[in-house]
N, C-alpha and C positions, 0 to 999 in steps of 0.2 A: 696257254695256261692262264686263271686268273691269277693277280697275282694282286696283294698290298702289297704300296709304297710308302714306307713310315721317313720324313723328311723333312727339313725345311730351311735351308740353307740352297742355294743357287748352283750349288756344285753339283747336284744329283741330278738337275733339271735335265741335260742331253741325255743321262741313262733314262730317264721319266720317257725322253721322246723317243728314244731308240728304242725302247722293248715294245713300245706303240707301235711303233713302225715293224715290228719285224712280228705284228701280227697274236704280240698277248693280250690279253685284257686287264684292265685297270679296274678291280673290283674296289678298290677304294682310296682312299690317299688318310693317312695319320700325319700330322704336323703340329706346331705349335700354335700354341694361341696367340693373338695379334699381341703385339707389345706396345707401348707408348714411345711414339719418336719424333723428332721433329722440335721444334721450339714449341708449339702448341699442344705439344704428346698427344695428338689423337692417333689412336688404335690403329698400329699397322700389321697388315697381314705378310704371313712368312713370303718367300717365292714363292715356294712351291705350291701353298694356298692359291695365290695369286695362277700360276699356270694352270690347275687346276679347273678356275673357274674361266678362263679363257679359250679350256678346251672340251667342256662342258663334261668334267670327270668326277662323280660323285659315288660315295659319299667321303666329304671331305670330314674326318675328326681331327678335333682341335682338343682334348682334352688336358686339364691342369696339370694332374697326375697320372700314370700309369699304370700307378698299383690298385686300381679298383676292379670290384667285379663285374660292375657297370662295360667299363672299356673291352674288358676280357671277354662278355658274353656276348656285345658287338662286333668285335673284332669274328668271333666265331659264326657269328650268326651269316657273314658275307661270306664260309665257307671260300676260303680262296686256298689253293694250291701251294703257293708260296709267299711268304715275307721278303721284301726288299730292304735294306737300310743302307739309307746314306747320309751321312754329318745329321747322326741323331742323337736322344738321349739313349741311356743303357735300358734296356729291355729285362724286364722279371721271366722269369722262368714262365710264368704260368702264360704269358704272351707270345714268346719265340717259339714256345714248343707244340705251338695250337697247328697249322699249317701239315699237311701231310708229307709234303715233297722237301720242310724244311724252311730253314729263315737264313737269309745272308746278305752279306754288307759287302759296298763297295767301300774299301781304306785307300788311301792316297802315301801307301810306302810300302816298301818289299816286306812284309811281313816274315819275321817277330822284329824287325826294323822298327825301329817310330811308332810303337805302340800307343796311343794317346788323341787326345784333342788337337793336337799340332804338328802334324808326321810334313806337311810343308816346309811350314816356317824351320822346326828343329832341323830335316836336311840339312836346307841351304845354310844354317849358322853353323853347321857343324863341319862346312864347307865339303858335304859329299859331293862326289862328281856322280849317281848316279841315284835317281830312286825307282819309282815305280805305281802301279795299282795292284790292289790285292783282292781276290776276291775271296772270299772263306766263308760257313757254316758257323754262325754264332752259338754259342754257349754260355756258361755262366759267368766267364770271366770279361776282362776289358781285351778285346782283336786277340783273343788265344784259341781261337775254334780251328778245327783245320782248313788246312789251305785247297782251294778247288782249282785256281788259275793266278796266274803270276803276268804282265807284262810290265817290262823294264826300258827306262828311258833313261836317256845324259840330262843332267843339267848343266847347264851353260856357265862361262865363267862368272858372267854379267848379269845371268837371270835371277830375275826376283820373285817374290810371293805370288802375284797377280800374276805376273806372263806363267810360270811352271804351272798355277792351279788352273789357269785357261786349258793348257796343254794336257792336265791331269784327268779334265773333265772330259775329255774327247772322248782320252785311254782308255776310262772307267768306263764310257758308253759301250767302247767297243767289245772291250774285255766280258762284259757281263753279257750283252747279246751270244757274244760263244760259249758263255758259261751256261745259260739256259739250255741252247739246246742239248750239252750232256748232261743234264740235269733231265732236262725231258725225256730222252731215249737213256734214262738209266746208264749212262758211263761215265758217271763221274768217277776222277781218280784221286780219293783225300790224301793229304800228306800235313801228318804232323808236323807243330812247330817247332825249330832247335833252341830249347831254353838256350842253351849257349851264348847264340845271336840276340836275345831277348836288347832291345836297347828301347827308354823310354821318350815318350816326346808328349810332355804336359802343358798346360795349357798356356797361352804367354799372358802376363801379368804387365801391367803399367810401369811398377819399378823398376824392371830391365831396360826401359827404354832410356836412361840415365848412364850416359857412355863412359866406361872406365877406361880410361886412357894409358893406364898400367897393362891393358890387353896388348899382344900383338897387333900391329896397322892391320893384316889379314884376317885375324878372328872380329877385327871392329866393321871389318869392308863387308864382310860375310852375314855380321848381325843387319847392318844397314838395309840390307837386300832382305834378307828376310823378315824383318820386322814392317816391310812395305802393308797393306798402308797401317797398321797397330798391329804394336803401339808406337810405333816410328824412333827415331832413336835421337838424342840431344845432349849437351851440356848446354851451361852457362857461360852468358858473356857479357860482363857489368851487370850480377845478380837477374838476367832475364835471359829467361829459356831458348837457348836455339837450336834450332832443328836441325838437323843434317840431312839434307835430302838426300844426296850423293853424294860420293868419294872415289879415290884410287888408290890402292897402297903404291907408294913410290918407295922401293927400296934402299933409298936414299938414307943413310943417320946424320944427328948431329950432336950437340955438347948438350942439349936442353933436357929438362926433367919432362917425364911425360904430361903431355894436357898443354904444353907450350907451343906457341906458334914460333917457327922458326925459317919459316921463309913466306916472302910472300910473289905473289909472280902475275902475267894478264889473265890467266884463267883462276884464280884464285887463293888461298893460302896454304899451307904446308902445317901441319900438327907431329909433334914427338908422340911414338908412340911407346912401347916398351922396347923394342928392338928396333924399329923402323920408323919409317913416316908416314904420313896419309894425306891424299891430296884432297883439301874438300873445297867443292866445285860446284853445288846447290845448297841453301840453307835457307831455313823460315825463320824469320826473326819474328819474336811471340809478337803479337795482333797484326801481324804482316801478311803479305802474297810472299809467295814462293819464289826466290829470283837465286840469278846467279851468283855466287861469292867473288865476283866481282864487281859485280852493283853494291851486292854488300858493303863491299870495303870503301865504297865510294863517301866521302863526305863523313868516314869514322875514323876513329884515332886507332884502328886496330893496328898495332905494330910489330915484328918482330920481337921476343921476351913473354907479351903477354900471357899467363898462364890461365886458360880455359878451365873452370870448373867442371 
């Protein structure tokens, strides 16, 4: 089949090379325009631009906007079979429904699961044990088209954003290769999605990265992991930001109000949480490397009582 690939984020790259491999054609690639990054902000290009031009796949569109008729009569002009999306923007009507065979995305959560920007990160905070990849027929809404194929994985107790979206990107490789071919021989089998289950997973924001300590030790050990690496998660200590790299709930309590240190030990110190405690065991202290919270404590007055902002 030919097919566009509208993308530009790192996750879609193994499906990018797995539909290669398994013998479709790449009539084009859609991504974003380079962005300024760096200290210097010169213009950098998305991945999948970048893959693109490493694997000699053109033609590469980078367009500002979507909504033009410019994009639309190009898009058409490359006459391709089907649309691809993965970790992209929302798609107009007048673009998804160009393609004869149809447009579909690869989602990174069991759909109507984690509908959104962040079906990862929301998971793991939400301390599921299990998500998935989706593959579905887009439509007018945001991940509500039906469903083509479904594969389901655990998450680990310990696993974080980076290790599950490694492991997601595989899934989605593999998942969408089988989904083509019933796609190609005409047997695909849609299945509506159960408003019921509808659960949302928006985008994550900077001010969440500010740890409430009134939370559960488990709902705080849960954000940690998934807020790997942003927006990463902190409080204060002596008015300057520290990082918590990592933790462990110790279901340990004590007498202390939450945000208080209340034990301190060789691997690190011990926080009140709302019901329990948390063991934090890595931490960035602001203009610092990353060490352990036992370096940390080395040569500070951090004591037992302190209360953590």
């Amino acid at each position: 089949m030919r097919i566009i690939f509208l993308g530009s984020a790192d996750f879609g790259i193994p499906a990018l090379s797995a539909i290669r491999d398994a013998g479709h054609e790449i009539a084009g690639i859609v991504t974003t325009p380079p962005k300024p990054k760096g200290r210097g902000l010169f213009p950098a290009k998305s991945p999948v631009s970048r893959y693109a031009e490493q694997n000699g796949i053109s033609p590469v569109l980078a367009p500002e906007h979507l909504n033009s008729e410019k994009v639309t009569h190009d898009l058409a002009s490359l006459q391709a079979d089907l649309f691809l999306v993965v970790a992209f923007r929302i798609l107009p009507p007048a673009i998804f429904s160009l393609p004869r065979l149809g447009t579909f995305n690869i989602h990174a959560s069991l759909l109507p699961r984690y509908r959104g920007a962040a079906p990862i990160q929301r998971a793991i905070q939400a301390g599921e044990k299990e998500t998935g990849i989706t593959i579905f027929r887009i439509d007018a809404g945001i991940d509500t088209g039906t469903i083509i194929n479904r594969r389901k994985t655990s998450i680990g107790p310990t696993e974080t954003t980076p290790e599950l979206y490694g492991r997601l990107q595989m899934l989605g490789a593999e998942a969408i290769v089988e989904s083509l071919k019933h796609i190609e021989r005409g047997s695909v089998a849609y299945q509506k999605q159960d408003p019921a289950q509808v659960c949302p997973a928006p985008r994550l924001k900077k001010n969440e990265a500010h740890i409430n300590w009134n939370s559960p030790a488990h709902r705080i050990f849960n954000t940690i992991r998934a807020f790997k690496p942003f927006p990463g998660t902190h409080t204060f200590y002596k008015s300057k930001k520290l990082n918590i790299e990592w933790a462990m709930p110790n279901y340990a309590t004590s007498n202390h109000a939450p945000g208080t240190v209340c034990a301190l030990s060789g691997k690190g110190f011990s926080v009140q949480c709302r019901e329990s405690t948390l063991d934090i065991l890595e931490v960035k202290p602001e203009g610092r490397k990353k060490m352990s919270a036992h370096a940390f404590l080395q040569g500070r007055s951090l004591a037992e009582g302190y209360l953590l902002q």
